[in-house]
N, C-alpha and C positions, 0 to 999 in steps of 0.2 A: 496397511491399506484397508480401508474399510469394505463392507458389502457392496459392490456396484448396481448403481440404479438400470433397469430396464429402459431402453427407448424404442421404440417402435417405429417401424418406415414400411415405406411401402414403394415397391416400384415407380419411378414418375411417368404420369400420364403426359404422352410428350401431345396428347393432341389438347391439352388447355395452357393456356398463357399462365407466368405468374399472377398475374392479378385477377385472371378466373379462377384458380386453385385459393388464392388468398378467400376470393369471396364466399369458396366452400367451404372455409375451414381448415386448409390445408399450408403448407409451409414447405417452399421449393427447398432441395438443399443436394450436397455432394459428397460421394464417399471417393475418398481418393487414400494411395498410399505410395510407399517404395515398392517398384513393379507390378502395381497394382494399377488396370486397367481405371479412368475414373468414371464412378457410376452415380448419376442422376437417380434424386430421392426424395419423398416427399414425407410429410410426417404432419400430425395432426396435431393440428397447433397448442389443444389444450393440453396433451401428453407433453408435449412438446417444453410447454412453459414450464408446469409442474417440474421439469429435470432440471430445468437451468435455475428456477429457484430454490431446489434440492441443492444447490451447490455445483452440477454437472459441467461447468465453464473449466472446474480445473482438476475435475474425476475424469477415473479411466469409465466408459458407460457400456456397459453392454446391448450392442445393435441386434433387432431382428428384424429381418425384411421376410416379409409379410411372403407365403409360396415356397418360404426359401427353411430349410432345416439348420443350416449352419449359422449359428452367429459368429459376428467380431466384434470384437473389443477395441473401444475405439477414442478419442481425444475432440475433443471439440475447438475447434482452427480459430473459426472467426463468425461472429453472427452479424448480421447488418440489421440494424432498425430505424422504422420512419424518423426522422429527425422531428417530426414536430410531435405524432404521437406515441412512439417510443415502440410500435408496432412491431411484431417479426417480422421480416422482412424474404431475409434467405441463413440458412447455416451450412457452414464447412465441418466435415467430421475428416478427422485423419488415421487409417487405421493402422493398428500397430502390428506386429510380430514379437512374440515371445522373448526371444533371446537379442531382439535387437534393440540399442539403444533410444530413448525418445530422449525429447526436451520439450517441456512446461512451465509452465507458473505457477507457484504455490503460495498462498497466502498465509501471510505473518500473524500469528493471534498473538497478543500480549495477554499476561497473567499476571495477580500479585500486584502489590503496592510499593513505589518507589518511597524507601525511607525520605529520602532528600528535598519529596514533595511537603515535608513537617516544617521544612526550615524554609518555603517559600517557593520552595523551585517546582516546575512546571516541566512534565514529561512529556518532549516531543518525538513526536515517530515520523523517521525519517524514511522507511522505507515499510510499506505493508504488503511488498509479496518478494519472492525471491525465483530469478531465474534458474532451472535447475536439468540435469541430464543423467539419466538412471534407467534400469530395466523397465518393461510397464508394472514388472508385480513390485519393486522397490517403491513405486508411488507413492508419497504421501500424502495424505489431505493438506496437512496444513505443518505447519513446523513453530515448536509455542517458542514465544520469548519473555522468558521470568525475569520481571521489572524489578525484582528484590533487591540485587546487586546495588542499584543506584542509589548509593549513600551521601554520596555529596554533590554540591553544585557544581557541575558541566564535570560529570561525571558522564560515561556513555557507555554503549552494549555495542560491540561489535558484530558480523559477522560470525569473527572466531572463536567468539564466545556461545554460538551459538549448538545447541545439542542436534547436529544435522544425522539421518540416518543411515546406518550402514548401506556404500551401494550406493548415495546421492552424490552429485557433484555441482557446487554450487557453481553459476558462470557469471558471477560477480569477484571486486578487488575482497579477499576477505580481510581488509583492516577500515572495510567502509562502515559507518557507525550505520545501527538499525536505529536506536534509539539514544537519547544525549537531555540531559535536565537543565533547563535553561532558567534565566531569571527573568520574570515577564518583561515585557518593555514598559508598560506602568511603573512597578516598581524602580528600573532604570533612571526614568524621569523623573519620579519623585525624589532619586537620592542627588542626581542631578541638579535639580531646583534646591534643594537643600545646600548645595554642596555651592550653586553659586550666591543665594543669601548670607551664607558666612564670608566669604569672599566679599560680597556688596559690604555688609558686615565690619570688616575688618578694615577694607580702604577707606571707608566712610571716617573710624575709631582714628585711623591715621590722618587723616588730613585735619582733624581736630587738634589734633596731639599738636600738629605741623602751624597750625594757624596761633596757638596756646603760645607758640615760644617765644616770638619778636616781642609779643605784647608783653611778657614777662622780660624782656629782656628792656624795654624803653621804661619798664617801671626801674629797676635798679637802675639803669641812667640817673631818672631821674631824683631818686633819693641819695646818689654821690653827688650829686650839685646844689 
């Protein structure tokens, strides 16, 4: 697990509406847990962004409320943004306890070069995160998947193939393929097109051969008469 990023919050001002705190600069949001009373929170939007584009969507983050000495360590739920300009809107934070189980999302990195991409085929990824349940200090960033393996066509990476870390627990089928090398659909078609020109090809060869015969055959008629 890596060094976790700082977030910043602050008590929420329950006497401004979200859309007066939006126009401060601000960013409604919630701390909630297991027997954890849930506590209304607001966070300053530019701090704010900077975390989630640090990666903090599926880090453990370290929260400080603002008055408050104690921090928590905590999971980020759900965010909502404006659907047309992509805005913060409000975020969920969910806080954890040490010794107790979470579940998150972790995303898939691939690494490395599929031999098999030499011979035509095309590496598709079927899956780029994986559902997982673990301690919060077992967290991983991220879980790599080495494309090296894939030496031949519809060839694929499972799951079980996958180096998951001590303490994780994957809540996926593990014999689901992450990644599988396909052959384009281009190429498909063109062997296709190929494959029915020799066909046209061939019937064509035959109904000549077929037309060729009678005519040889009313010739020897007519040279026994």
């Amino acid at each position: 697990m890596a060094d976790m990023r700082t977030l910043a919050a602050q008590p929420r001002d329950e006497n401004l509406k979200p859309r007066a705190m939006r126009r401060e600069g601000l960013i409604p949001g919630v701390l909630y847990g297991f027997e954890f009373e849930t506590r209304p929170l607001q966070f300053r939007e530019q701090n704010l962004q900077q975390v989630i584009r640090a990666g903090g969507t599926t880090r453990l983050l370290d929260l400080t409320i603002e008055g408050e000495s104690e921090q928590e360590i905590v999971l980020v739920r759900e965010i909502q943004r404006d659907s047309v300009t992509g805005r913060l809107l409000h975020i969920d934070l969910y806080r954890t306890i040490a010794g107790q189980a979470i579940t998150s999302t972790v995303p898939l990195i691939t690494v490395g070069e599929a031999p098999a991409s030499e011979e035509g085929g095309v590496v598709n990824q079927l899956l780029d995160s994986l559902d997982i349940e673990c301690l919060p200090k077992d967290l991983p960033d991220e879980i790599i998947v080495d494309l090296s393996p894939l030496t031949e066509l519809d060839s694929a990476i499972l799951i079980s193939d996958l180096d998951i870390p001590e303490g994780v627990t994957v809540l996926h089928d593990h014999e689901s393929a992450v990644a599988r090398v396909v052959i384009p659909r281009s190429t498909i078609e063109e062997e296709e097109e190929e494959l029915a020109a020799a066909e046209a090809e061939a019937l064509e060869a035959e109904e000549l051969a077929e037309g060729e015969e009678p005519a040889e055959e009313e010739d020897q008629e007519a040279d026994e008469e």
